[in-house]
C-alpha positions as CSV (number, residue, x, y, z in Angstrom):
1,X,18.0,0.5,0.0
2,X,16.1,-2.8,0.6
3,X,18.2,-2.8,4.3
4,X,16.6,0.2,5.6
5,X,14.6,-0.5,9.1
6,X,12.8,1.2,12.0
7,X,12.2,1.0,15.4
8,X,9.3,3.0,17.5
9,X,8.4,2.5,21.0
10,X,5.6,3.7,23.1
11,X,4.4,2.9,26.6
12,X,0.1,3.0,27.1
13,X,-1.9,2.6,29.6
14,X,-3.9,-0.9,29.2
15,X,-3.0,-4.4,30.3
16,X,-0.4,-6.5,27.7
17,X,-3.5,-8.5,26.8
18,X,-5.5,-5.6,26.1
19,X,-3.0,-4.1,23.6
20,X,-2.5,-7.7,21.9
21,X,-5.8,-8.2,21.1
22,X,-6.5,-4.5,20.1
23,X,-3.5,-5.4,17.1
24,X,-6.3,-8.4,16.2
25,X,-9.3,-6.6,16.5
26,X,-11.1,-5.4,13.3
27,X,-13.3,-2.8,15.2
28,X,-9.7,-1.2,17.2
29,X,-7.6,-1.2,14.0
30,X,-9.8,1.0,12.1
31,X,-10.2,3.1,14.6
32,X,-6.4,4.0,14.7
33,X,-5.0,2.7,11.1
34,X,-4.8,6.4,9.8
35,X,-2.3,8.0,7.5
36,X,-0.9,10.5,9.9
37,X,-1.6,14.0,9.9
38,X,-4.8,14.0,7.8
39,X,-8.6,14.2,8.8
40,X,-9.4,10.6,7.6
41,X,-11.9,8.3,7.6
42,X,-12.2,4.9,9.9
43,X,-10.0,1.8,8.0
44,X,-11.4,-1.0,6.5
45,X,-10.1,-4.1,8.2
46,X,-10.4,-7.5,7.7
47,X,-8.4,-10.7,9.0
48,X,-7.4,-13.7,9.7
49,X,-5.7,-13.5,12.9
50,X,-4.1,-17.1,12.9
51,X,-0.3,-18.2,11.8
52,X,-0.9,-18.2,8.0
53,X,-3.8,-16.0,7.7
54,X,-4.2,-12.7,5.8
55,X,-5.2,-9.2,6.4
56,X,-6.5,-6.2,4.8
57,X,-6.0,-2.3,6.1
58,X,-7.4,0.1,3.5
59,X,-6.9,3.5,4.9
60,X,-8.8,6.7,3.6
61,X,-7.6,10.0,3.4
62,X,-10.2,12.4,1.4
63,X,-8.2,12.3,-1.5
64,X,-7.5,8.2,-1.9
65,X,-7.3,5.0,-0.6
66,X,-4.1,3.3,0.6
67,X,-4.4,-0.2,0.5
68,X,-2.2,-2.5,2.9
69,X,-2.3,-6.4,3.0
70,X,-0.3,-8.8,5.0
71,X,0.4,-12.6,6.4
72,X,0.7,-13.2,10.3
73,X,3.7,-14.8,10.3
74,X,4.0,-15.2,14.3
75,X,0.9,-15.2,16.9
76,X,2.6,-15.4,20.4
77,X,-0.5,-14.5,22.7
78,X,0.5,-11.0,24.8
79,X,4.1,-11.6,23.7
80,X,5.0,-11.1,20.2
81,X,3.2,-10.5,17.0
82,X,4.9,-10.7,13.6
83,X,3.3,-10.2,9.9
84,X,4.1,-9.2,6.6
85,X,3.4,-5.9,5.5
86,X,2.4,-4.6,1.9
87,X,2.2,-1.6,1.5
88,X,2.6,1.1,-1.5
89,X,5.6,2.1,0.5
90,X,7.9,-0.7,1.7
91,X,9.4,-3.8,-0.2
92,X,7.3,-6.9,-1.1
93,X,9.1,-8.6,1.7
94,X,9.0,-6.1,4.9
95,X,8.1,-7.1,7.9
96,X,6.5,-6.2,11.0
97,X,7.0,-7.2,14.6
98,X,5.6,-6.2,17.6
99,X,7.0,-7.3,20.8
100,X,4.8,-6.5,24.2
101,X,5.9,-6.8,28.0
102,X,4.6,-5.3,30.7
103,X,6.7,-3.5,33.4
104,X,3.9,-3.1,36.0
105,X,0.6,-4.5,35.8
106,X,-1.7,-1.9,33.8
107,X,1.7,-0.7,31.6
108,X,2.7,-2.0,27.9
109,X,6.2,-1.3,26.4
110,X,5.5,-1.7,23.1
111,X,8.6,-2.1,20.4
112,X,7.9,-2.4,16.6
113,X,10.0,-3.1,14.5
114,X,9.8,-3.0,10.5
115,X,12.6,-3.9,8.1
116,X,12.6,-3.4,4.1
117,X,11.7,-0.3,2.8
118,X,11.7,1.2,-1.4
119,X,13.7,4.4,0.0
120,X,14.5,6.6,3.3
121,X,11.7,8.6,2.3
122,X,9.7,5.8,3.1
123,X,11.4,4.6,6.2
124,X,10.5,8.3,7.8
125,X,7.2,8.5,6.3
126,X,6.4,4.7,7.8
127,X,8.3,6.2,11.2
128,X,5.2,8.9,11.5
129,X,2.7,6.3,10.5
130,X,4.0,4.0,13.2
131,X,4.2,6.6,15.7
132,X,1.0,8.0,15.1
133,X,-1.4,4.7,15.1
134,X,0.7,3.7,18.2
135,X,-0.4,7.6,20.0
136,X,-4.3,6.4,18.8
137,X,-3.9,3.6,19.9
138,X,-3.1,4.7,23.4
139,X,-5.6,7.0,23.3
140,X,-8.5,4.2,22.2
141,X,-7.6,1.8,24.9
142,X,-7.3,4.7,27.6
């Protein structure tokens, strides 16, 4: 199962710098780093954001905490953004990566991508999570 991957895209309505730098901003990720579908709390974020550095998402649902760590592997200003991602849910070795463009000035097609998963249960359930923090993250930068 280690082969399983996803893909989600979404368009939102900021500049391609603006949504770069939200994916490295402390303040923006807790904002939208939820567990879908549940009245959570804000994240607790901390990083690193340079080639090397480390990360740490804990997101808080009223029942637990789900901790998520990772490594930015790539940091390709407004173009491309690539880390690891450890999570309760995917292999020790999944990663994450972002690619940007913007089709008219104000627009960003964003396309992540995350390989490595324990099961398709967790591919799906990663699928909403994706989704979901990409629809607040639209809705932050609106």
């Amino acid at each position: 199962m280690s082969e399983l991957e996803l893909t989600v895209s979404r368009t939102i309505a900021a500049s391609r710098d603006k949504v770069f730098n939200a994916w490295l901003s402390p303040a923006i990720l807790s904002k939208v780093m939820r567990p879908p579908g549940t009245a959570s709390e804000a994240a607790k974020v901390t990083n690193d954001p340079v080639k090397g550095g480390r990360f740490s998402i804990v997101m808080k649902t009223p029942e637990k905490e789900i901790p998520h760590a990772g490594t930015y592997l790539e940091i390709d200003p407004y173009s491309r953004l690539s880390f690891t991602w450890e999570s309760p849910f995917s292999q020790d070795d999944s990663v994450v990566t972002i690619d940007f463009s913007e089709p008219e000035p104000g627009m960003t097609d964003i396309t992540l991508k995350q390989v490595k998963f324990r099961s398709e249960e967790a591919r799906l359930g990663h699928i909403q999570g994706w989704t979901a923090i990409l629809g607040g993250l639209a809705e932050t930068l609106a």
